[in-house]
PDB file of N, CA, C and O in Angstrom:
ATOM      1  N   UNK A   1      15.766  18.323 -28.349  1.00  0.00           N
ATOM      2  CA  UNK A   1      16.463  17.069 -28.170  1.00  0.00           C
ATOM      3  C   UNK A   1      15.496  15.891 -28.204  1.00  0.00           C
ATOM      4  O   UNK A   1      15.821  14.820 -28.716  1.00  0.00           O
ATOM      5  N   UNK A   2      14.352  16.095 -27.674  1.00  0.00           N
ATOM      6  CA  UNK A   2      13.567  15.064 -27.500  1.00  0.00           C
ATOM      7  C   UNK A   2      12.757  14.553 -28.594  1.00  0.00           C
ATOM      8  O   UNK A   2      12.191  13.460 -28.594  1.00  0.00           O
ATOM      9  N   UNK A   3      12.733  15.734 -29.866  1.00  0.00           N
ATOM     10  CA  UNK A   3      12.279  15.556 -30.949  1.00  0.00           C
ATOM     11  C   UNK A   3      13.394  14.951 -31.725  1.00  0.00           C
ATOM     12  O   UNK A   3      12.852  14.002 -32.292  1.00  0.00           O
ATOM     13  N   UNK A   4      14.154  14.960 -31.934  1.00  0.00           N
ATOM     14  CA  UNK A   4      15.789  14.025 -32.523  1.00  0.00           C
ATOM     15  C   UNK A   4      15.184  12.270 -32.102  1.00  0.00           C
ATOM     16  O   UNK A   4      15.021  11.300 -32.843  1.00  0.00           O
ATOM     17  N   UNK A   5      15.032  12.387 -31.041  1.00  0.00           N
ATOM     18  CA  UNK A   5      15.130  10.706 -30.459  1.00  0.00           C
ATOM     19  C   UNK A   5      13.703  10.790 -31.004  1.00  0.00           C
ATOM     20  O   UNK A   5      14.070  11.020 -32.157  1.00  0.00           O
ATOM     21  N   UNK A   6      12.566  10.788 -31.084  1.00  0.00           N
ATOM     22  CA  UNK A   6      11.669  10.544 -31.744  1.00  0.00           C
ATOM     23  C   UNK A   6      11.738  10.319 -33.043  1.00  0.00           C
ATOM     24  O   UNK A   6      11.160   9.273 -33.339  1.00  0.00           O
ATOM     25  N   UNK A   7      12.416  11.118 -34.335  1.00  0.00           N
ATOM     26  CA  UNK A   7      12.716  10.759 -35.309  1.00  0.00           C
ATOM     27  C   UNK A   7      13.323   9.965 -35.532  1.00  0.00           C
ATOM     28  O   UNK A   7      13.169   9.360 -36.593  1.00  0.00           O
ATOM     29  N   UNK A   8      14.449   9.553 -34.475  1.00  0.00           N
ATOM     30  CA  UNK A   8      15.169   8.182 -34.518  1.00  0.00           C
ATOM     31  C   UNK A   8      14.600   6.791 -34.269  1.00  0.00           C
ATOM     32  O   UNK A   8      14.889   5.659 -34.658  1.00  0.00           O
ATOM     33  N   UNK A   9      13.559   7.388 -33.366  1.00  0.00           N
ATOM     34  CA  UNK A   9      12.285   5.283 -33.660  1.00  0.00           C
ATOM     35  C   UNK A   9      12.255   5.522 -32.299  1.00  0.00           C
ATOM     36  O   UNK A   9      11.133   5.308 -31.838  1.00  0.00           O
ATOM     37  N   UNK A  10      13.356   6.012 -31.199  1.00  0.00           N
ATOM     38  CA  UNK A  10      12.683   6.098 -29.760  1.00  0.00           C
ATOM     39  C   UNK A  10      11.192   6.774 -29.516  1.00  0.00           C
ATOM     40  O   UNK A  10      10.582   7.710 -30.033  1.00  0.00           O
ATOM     41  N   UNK A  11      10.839   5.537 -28.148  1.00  0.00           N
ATOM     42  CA  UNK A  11       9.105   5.979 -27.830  1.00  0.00           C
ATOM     43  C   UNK A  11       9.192   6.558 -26.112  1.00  0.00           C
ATOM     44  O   UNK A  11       8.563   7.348 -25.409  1.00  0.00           O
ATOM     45  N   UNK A  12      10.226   5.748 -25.981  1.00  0.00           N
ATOM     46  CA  UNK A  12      10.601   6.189 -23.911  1.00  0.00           C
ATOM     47  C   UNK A  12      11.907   6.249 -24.100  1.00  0.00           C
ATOM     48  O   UNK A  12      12.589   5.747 -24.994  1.00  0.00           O
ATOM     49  N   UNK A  13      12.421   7.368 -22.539  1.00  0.00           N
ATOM     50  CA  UNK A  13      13.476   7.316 -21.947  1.00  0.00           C
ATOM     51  C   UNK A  13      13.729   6.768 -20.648  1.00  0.00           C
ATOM     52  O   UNK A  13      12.830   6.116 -20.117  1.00  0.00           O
ATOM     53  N   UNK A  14      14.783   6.932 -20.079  1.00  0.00           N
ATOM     54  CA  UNK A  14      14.610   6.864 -18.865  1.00  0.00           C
ATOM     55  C   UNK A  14      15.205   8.288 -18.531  1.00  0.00           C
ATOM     56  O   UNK A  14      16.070   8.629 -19.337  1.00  0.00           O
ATOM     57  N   UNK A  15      14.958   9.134 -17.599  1.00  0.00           N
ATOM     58  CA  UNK A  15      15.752  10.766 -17.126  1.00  0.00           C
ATOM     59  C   UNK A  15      15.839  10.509 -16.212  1.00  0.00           C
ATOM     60  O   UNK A  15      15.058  10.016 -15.398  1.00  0.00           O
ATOM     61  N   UNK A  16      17.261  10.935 -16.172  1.00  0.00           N
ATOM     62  CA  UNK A  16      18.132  10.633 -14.810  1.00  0.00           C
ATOM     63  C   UNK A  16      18.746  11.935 -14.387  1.00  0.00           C
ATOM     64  O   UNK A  16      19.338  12.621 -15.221  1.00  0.00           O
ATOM     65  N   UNK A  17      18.637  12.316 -13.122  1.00  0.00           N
ATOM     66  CA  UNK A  17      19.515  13.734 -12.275  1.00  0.00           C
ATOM     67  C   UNK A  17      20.853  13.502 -12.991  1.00  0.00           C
ATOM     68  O   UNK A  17      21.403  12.413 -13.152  1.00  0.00           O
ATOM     69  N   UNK A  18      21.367  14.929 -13.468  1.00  0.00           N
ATOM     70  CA  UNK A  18      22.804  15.008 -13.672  1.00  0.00           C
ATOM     71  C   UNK A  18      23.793  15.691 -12.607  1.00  0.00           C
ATOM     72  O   UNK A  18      25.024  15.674 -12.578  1.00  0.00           O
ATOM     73  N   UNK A  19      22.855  16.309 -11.727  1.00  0.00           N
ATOM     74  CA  UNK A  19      23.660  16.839 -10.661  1.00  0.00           C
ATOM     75  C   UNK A  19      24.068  15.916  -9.575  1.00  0.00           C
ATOM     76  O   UNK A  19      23.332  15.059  -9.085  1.00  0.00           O
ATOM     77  N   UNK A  20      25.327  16.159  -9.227  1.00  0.00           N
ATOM     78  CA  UNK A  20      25.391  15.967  -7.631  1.00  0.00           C
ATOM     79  C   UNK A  20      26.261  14.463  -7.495  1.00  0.00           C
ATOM     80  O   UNK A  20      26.456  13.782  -8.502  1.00  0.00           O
ATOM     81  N   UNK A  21      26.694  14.088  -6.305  1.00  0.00           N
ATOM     82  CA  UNK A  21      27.270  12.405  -6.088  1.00  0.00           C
ATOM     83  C   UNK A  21      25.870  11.168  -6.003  1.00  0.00           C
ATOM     84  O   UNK A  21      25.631  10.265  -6.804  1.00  0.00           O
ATOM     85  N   UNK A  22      25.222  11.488  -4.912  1.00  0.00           N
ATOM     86  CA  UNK A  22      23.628  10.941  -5.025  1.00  0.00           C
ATOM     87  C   UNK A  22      22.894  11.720  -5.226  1.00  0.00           C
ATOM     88  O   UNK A  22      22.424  12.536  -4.434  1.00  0.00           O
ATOM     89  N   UNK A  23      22.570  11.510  -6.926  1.00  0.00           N
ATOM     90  CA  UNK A  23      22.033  12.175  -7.534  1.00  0.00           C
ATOM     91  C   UNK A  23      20.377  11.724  -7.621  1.00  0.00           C
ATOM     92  O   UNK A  23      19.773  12.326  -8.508  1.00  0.00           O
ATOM     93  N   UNK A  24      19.599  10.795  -6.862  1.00  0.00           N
ATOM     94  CA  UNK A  24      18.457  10.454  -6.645  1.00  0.00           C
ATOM     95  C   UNK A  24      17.329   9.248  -7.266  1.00  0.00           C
ATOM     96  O   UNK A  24      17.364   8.022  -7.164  1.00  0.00           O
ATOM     97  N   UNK A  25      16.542   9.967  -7.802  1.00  0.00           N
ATOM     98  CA  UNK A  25      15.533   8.755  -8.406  1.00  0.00           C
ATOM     99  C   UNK A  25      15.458   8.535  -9.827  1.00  0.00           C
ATOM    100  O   UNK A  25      14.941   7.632  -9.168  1.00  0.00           O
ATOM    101  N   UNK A  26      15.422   8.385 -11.234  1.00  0.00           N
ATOM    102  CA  UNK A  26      15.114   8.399 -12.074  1.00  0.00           C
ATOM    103  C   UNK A  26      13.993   7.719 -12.437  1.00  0.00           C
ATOM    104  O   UNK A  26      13.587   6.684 -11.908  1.00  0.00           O
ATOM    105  N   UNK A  27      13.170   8.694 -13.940  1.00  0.00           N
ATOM    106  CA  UNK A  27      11.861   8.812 -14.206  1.00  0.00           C
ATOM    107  C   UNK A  27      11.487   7.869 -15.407  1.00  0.00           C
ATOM    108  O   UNK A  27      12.264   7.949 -16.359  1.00  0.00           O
ATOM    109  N   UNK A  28      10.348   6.914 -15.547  1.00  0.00           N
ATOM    110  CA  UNK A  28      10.361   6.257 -17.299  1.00  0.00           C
ATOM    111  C   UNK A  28       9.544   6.866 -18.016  1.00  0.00           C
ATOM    112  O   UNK A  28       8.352   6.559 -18.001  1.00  0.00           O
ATOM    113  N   UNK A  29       9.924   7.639 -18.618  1.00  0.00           N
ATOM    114  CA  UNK A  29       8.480   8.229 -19.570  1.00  0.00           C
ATOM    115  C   UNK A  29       8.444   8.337 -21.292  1.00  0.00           C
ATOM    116  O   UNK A  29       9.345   8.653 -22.069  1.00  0.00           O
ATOM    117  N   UNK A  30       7.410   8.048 -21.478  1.00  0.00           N
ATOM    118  CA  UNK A  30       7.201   8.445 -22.702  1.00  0.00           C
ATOM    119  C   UNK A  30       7.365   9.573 -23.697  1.00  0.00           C
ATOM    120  O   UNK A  30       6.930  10.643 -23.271  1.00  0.00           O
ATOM    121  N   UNK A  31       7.941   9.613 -25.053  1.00  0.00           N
ATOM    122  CA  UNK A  31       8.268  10.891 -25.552  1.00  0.00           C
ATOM    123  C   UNK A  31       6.966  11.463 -26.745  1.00  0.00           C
ATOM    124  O   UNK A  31       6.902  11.871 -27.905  1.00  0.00           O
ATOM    125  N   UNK A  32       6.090  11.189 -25.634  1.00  0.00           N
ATOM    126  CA  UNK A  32       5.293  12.123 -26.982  1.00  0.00           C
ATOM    127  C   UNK A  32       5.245  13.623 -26.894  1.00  0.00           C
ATOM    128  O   UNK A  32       6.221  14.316 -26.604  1.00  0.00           O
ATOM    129  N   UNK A  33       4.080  14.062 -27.156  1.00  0.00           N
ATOM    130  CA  UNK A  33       3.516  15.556 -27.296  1.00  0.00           C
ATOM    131  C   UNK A  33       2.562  16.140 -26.154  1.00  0.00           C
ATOM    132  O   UNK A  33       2.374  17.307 -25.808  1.00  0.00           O
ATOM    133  N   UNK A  34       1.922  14.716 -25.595  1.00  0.00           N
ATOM    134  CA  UNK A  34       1.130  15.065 -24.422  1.00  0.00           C
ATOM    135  C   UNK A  34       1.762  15.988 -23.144  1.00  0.00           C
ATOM    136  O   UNK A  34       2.802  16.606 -22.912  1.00  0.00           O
ATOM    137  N   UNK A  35       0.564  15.712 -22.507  1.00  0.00           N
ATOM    138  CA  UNK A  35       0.962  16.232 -21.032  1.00  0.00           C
ATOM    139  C   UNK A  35       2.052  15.666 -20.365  1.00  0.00           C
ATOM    140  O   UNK A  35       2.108  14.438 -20.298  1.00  0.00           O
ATOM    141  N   UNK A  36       3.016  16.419 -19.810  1.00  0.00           N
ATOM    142  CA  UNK A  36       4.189  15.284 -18.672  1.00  0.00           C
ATOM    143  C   UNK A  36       3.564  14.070 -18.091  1.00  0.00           C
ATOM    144  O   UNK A  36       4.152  12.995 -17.970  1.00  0.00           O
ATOM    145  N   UNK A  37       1.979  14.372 -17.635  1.00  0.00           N
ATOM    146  CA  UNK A  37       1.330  13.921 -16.209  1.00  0.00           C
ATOM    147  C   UNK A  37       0.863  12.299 -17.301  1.00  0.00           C
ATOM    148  O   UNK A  37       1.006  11.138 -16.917  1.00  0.00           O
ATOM    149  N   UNK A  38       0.491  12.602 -18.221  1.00  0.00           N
ATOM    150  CA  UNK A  38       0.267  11.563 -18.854  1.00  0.00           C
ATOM    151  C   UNK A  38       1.195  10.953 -19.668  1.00  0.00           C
ATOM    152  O   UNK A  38       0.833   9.863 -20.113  1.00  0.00           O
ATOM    153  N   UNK A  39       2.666  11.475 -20.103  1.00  0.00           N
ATOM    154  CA  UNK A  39       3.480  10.365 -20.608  1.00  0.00           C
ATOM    155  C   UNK A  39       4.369   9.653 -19.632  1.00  0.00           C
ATOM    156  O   UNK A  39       5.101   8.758 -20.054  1.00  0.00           O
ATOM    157  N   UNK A  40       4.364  10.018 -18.198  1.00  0.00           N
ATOM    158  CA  UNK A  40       5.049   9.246 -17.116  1.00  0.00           C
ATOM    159  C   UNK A  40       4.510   7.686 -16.794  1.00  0.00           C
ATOM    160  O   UNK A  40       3.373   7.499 -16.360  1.00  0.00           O
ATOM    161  N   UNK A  41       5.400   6.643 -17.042  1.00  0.00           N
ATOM    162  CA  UNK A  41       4.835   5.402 -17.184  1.00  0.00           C
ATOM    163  C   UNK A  41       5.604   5.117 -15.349  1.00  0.00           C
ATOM    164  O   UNK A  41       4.940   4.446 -14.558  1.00  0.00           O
ATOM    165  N   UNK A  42       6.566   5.526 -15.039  1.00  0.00           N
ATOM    166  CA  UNK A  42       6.815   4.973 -13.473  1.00  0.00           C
ATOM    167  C   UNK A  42       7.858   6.086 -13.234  1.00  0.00           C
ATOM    168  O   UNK A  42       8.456   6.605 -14.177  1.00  0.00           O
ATOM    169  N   UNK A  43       8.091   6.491 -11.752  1.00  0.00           N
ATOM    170  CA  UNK A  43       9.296   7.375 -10.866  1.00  0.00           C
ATOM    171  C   UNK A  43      10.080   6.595 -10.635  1.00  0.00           C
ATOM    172  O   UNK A  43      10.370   5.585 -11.276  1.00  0.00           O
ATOM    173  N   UNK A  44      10.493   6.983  -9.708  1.00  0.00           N
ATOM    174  CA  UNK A  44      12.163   6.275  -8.997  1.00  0.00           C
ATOM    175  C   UNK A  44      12.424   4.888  -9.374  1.00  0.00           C
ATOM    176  O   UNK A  44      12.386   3.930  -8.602  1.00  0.00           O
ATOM    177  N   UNK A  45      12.742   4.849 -10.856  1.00  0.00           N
ATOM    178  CA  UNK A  45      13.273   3.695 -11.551  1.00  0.00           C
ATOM    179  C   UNK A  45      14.231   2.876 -11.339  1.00  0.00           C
ATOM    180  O   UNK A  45      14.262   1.661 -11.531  1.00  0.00           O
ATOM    181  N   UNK A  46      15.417   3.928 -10.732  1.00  0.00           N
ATOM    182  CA  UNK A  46      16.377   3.596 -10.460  1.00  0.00           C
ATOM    183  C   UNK A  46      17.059   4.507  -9.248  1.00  0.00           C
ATOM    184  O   UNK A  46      16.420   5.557  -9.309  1.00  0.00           O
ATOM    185  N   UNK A  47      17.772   4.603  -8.466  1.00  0.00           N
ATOM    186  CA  UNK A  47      18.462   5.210  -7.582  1.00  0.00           C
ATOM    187  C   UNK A  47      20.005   5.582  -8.265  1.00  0.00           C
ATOM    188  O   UNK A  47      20.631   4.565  -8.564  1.00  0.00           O
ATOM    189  N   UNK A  48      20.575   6.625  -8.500  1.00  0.00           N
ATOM    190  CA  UNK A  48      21.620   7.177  -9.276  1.00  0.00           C
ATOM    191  C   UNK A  48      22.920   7.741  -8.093  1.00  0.00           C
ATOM    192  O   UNK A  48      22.640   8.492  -7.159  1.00  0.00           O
ATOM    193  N   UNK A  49      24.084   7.312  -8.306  1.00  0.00           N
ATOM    194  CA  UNK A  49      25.195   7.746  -7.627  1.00  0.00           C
ATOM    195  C   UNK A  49      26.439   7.811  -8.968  1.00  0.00           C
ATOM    196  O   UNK A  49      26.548   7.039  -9.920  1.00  0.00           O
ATOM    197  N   UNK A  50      27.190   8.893  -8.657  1.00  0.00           N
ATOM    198  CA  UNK A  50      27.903   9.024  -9.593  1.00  0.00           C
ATOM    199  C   UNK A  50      29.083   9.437  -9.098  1.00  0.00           C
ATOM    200  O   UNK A  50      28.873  10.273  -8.218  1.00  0.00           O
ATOM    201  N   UNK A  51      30.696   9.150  -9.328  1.00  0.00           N
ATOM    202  CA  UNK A  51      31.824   9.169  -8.826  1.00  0.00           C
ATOM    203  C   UNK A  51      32.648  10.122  -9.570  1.00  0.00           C
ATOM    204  O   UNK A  51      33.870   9.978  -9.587  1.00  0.00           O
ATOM    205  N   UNK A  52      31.850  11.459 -10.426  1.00  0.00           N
ATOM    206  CA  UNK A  52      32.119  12.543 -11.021  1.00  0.00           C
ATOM    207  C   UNK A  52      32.229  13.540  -9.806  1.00  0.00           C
ATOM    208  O   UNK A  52      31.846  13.632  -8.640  1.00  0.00           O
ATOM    209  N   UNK A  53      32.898  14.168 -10.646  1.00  0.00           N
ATOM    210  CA  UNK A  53      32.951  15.879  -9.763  1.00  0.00           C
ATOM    211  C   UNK A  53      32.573  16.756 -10.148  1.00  0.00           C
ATOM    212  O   UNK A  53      32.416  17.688  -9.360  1.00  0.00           O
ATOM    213  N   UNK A  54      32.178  16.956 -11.738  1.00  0.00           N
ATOM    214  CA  UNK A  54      32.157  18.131 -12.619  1.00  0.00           C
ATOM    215  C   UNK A  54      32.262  19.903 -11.964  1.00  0.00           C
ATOM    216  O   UNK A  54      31.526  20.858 -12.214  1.00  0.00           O
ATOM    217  N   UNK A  55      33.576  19.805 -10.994  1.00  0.00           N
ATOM    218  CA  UNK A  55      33.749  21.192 -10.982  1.00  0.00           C
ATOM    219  C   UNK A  55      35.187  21.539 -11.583  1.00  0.00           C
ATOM    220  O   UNK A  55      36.133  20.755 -11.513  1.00  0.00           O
ATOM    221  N   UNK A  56      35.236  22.490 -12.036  1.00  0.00           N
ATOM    222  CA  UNK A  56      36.764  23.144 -12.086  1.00  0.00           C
ATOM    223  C   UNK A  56      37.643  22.649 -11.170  1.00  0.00           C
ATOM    224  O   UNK A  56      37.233  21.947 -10.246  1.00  0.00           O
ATOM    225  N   UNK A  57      39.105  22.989 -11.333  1.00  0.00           N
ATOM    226  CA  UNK A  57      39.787  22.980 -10.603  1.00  0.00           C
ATOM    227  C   UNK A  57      39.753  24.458  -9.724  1.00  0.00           C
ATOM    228  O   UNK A  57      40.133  24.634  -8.567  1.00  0.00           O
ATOM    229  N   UNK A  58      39.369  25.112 -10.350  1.00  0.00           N
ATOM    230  CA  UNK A  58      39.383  26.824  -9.264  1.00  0.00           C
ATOM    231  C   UNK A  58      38.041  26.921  -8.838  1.00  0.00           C
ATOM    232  O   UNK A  58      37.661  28.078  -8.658  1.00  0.00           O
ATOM    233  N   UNK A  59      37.109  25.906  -8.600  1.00  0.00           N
ATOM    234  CA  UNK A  59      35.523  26.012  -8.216  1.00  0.00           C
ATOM    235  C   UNK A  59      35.584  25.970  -6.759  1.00  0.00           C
ATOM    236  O   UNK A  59      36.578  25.541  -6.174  1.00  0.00           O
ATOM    237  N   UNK A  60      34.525  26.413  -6.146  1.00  0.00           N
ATOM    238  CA  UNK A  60      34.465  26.322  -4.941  1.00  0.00           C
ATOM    239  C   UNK A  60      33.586  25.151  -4.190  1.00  0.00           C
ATOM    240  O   UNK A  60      33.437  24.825  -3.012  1.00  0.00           O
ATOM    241  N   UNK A  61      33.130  24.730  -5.318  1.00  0.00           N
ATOM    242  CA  UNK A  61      32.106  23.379  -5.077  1.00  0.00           C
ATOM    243  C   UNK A  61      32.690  22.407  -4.659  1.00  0.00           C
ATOM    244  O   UNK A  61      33.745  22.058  -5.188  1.00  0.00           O
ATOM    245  N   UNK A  62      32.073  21.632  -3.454  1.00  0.00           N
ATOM    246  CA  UNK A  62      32.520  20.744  -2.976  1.00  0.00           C
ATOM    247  C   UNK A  62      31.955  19.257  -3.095  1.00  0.00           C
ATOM    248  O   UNK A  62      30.908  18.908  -2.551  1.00  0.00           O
ATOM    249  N   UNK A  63      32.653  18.531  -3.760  1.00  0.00           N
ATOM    250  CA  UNK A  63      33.651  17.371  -3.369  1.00  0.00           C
ATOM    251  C   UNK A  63      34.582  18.166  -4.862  1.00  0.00           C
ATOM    252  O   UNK A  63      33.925  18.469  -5.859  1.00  0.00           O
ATOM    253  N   UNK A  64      35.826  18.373  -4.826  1.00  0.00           N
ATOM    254  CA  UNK A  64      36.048  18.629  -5.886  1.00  0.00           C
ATOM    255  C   UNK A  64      37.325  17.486  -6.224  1.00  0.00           C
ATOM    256  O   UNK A  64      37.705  17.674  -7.380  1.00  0.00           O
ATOM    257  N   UNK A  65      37.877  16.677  -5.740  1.00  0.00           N
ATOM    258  CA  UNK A  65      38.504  15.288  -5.977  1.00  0.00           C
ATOM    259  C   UNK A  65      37.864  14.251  -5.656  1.00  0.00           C
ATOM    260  O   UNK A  65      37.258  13.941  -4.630  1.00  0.00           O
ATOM    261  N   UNK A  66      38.180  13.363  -7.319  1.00  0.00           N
ATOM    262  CA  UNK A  66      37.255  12.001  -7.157  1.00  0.00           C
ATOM    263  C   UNK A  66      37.770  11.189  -5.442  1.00  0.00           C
ATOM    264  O   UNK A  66      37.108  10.197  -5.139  1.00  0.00           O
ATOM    265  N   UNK A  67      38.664  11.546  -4.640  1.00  0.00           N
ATOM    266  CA  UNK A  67      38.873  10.960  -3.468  1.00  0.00           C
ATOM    267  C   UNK A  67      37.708  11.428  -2.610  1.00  0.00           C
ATOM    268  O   UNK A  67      37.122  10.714  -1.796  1.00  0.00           O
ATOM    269  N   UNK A  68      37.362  13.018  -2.940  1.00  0.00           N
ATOM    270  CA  UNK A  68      36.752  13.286  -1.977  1.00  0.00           C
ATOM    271  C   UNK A  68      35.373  13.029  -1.866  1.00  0.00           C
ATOM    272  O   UNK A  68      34.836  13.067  -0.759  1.00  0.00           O
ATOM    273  N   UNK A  69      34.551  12.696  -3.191  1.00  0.00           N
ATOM    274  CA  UNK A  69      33.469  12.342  -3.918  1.00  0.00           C
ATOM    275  C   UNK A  69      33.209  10.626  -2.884  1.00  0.00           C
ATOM    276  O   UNK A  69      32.404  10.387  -1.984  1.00  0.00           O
ATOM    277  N   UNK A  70      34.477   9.558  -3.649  1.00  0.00           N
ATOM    278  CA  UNK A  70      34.120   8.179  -2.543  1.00  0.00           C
ATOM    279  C   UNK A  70      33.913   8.417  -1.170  1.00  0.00           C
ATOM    280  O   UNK A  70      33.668   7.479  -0.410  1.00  0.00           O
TER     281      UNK A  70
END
């Protein structure tokens, strides 16, 4: 995937947690070939909350209504 956005002219992303309601910090980094340790330009970019549920309706995961998520 990360090689796609490189061919497309992207040089950074930002990566953001997909799990969870507060889902945490997001990362800015660079998409090269190097080391992780050296294409990380800054951490907790942003603070992420999300008003998804992504479980089934027969899941056992909890918040499983956007009521119960707010």
């Amino acid at each position: 995937e990360l090689e796609s956005l490189r061919k497309a002219g992207f040089t950074a992303a930002n990566f953001v947690p997909d799990k969870g309601v507060i889902r945490g910090g997001s990362a800015l980094a660079l998409l090269g070939d190097a080391s992780p340790n050296r294409l990380l330009l800054k951490t907790d970019v942003f603070q992420h909350v999300a008003f998804d549920t992504d479980a089934a309706p027969d899941s056992s995961t909890y918040p499983r209504s956007l009521m119960g998520v707010i």
